[in-house]
N, C-alpha and C positions, 0 to 999 in steps of 0.2 A: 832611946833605950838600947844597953848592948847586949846582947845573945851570945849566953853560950855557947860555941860552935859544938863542945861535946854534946851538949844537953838536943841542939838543933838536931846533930845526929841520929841521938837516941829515936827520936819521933820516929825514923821511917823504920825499926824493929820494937814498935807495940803492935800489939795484938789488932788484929781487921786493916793495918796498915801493910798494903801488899804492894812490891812491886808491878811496875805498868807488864804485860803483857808483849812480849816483843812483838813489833809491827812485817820483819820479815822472817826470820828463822825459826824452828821447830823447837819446843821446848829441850832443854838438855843438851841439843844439838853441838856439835865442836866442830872447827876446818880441819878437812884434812888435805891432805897433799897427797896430789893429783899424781905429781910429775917433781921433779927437781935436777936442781944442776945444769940448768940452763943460760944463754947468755941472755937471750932474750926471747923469751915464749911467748908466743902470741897468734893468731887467729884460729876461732874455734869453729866445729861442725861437725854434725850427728848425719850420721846416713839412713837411710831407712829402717834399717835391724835395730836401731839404739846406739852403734858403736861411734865413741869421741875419737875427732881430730885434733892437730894443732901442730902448729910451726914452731923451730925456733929461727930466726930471722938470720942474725949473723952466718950459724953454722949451716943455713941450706940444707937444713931437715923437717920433714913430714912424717911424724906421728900417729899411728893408730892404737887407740886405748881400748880392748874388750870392754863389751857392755859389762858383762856378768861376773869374767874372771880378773879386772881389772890391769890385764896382760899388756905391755907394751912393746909394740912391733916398729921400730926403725923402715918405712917404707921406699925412702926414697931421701938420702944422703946428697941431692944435688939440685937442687929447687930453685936455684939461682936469688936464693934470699929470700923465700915465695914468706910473704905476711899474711895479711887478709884471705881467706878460704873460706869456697860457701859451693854444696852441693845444686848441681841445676835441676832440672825437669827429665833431662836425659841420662840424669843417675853418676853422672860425671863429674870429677870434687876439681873445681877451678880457683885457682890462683895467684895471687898477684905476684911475680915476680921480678920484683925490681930492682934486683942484680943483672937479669938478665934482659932484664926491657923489656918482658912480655907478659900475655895473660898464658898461664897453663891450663892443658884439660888433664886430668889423670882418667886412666881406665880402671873401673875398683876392681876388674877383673882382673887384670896387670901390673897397673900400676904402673903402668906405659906412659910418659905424657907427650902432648903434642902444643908448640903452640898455636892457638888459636888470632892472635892478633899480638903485632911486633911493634916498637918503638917509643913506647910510652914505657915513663918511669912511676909504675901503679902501686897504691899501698893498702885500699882497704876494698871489697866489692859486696856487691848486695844484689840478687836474682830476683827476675821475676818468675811468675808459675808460667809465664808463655815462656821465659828462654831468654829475655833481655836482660842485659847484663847493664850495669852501671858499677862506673869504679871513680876513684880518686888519682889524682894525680898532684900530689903537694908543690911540687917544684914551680909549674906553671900555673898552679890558681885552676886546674881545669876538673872537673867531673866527664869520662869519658862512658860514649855509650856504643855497647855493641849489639847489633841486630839482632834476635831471636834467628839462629839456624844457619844463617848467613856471615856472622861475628860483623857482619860491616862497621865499619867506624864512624862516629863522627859524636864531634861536641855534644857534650846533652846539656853544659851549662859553666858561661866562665864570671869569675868568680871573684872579689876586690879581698877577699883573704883567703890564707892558707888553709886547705879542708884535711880532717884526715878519717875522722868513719862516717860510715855510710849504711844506711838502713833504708829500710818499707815502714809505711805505713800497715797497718792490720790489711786493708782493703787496697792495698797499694797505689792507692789513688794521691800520692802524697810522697814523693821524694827525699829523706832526711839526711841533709849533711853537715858534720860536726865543724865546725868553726873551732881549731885547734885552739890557738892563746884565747880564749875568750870564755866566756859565761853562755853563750850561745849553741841552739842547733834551728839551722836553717831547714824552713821546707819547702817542697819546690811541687807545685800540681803538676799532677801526670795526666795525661789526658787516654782517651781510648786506643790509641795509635803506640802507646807505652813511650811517649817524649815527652819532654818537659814543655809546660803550655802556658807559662807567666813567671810571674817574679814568685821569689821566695818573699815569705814573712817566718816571721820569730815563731817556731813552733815551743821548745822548749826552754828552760834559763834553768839554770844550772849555781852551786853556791864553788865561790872558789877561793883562793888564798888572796891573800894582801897583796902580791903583785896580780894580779888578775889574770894571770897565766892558768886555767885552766885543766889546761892539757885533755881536752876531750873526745876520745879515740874510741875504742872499738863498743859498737852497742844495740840494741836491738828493743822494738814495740811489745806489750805485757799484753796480756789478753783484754786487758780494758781502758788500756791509749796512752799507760803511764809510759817513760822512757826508763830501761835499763842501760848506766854507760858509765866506762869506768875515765876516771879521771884524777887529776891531783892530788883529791880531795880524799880519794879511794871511788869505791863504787857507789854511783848516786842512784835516785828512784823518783823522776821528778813525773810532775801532772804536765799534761798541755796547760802553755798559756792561757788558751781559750776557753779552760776551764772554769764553770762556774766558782761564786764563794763559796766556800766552805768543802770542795772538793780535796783529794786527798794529800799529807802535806807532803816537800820534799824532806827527802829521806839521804841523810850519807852513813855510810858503813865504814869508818876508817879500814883503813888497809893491817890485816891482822900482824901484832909485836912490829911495829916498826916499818917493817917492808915499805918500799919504793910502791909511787901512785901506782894506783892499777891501770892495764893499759888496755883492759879487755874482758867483759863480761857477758853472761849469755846465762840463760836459764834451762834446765837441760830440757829435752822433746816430753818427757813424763812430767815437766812440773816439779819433781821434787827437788831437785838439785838450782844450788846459786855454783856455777862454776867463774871463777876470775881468774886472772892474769897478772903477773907481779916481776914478768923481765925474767928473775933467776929460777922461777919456779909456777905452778897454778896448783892452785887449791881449790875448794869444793865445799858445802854448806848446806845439811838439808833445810827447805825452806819449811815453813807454816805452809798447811795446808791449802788454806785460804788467799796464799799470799797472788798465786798466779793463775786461776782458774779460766779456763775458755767462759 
């Protein structure tokens, strides 16, 4: 039998025929733009009061966005390429700086930085609530960790591919690293000691284009174990593996008119906001209320 395609159409505007319910955004809701005119923008972070950060990578600039007045303040013009950025326990916003080979500490009183550990070429980092730090380091395959207080160094975990983000688990009992070219996020158990205490297995799987390139970079845990992470693909919402049947499905958000994969996404500290990352610019999207509840 052939159909229509007009007539097929018509079906989804009759009456009691409603569209679905969007699964992540606020009804009405639109993106807006955060920031623009960037080469490449990318690592995000809320400090205690609400106020957003962000890098752009090439030009070796750091970013602060007012919570309220959405005011944009140039902090610091010399970051030595700083990517990845994530507040610690000691209220200090540190940075991967991998122009200059090193991890940065800023003081948010100054905005002074000092580095904290030299020679590594790092791209993406994720703290814990004690003060240890874990970063990425693509070029060698290596995940590096630094001491809570001490920065001491050493391997936390090496690696037969290239990684490039890196997250916690909710409970941090769980090490997460993005298997760049791949469908992949590895995880790694932490033990009490906050090091890595076995092998990784497949925490999450991800949907990606026809060359299986990926690209899966900057991302972080939802309040109920989904993964937020932007990739190729745009911004995905996948379940653990480990997750039973019928739990919740994966989710992609292409990357809004066009724009280049997303390279970085985060959910803002109140919940309400989807903020990502798109290289020349970031945007912002209120979520459903429901979408990201503790």
């Amino acid at each position: 039998m052939v159909v229509n395609p007009r007539l097929l159409s018509l079906l989804f505007f009759l009456p009691g025929v409603l569209p679905a319910a969007d699964l992540v955004f606020a009804p009405g809701s639109e993106w807006e733009v955060v920031s623009s005119g960037h080469q490449f923008a990318e690592g995000m972070a809320w400090d205690a009061e609400g106020h957003f950060y962000f890098t752009d990578v090439p030009r070796g600039q750091l970013f602060k966005v007012e919570k309220n007045s959405s005011t944009k303040t140039l902090l610091d013009g010399a970051t030595g390429k700083a990517n990845g950025i994530a507040f610690g326990p000691d209220g200090r916003l540190y940075g991967c700086a991998s122009g200059d080979k090193c991890i940065y500490a800023w003081d948010p009183k100054t905005w002074q930085k000092i580095a904290v550990t030299q020679g590594t070429q790092s791209n993406d980092i994720t703290i814990l609530r004690d003060g240890t730090i874990f970063y990425t380091e693509p070029p060698t395959k290596l995940v590096w960790r630094l001491a809570a207080r001490t920065f001491e160094r050493s391997v936390g975990a090496t690696l037969a591919w290239g990684p490039n983000g890196i997250a916690l688990s909710r409970d941090e009992k769980t090490l997460l690293v993005a298997e760049f070219n791949s469908d992949v996020i590895h995880g790694f158990p932490l033990g009490a000691d906050a090091k890595v205490a076995g092998t990784d297995r497949v925490s999450y799987k991800l949907g990606v284009p026809s060359d299986g390139a990926g690209r899966l970079d900057g991302m972080m845990v939802l309040a109920d174990g989904r993964l937020l992470v932007g990739t190729a693909l745009g911004t995905q919402v996948a379940p653990p593996v480990s997750a039973s049947a019928g739990s919740a499905p994966l989710l992609v958000i292409p990357s809004p008119q066009g724009r280049a994969r997303c390279n970085y996404a985060r959910v803002s500290p109140d919940h309400a906001w989807l903020y990502t990352a798109y290289a020349l610019d970031l945007l912002r999207r209120r979520l459903n209320p429901d979408f990201d509840r503790p």
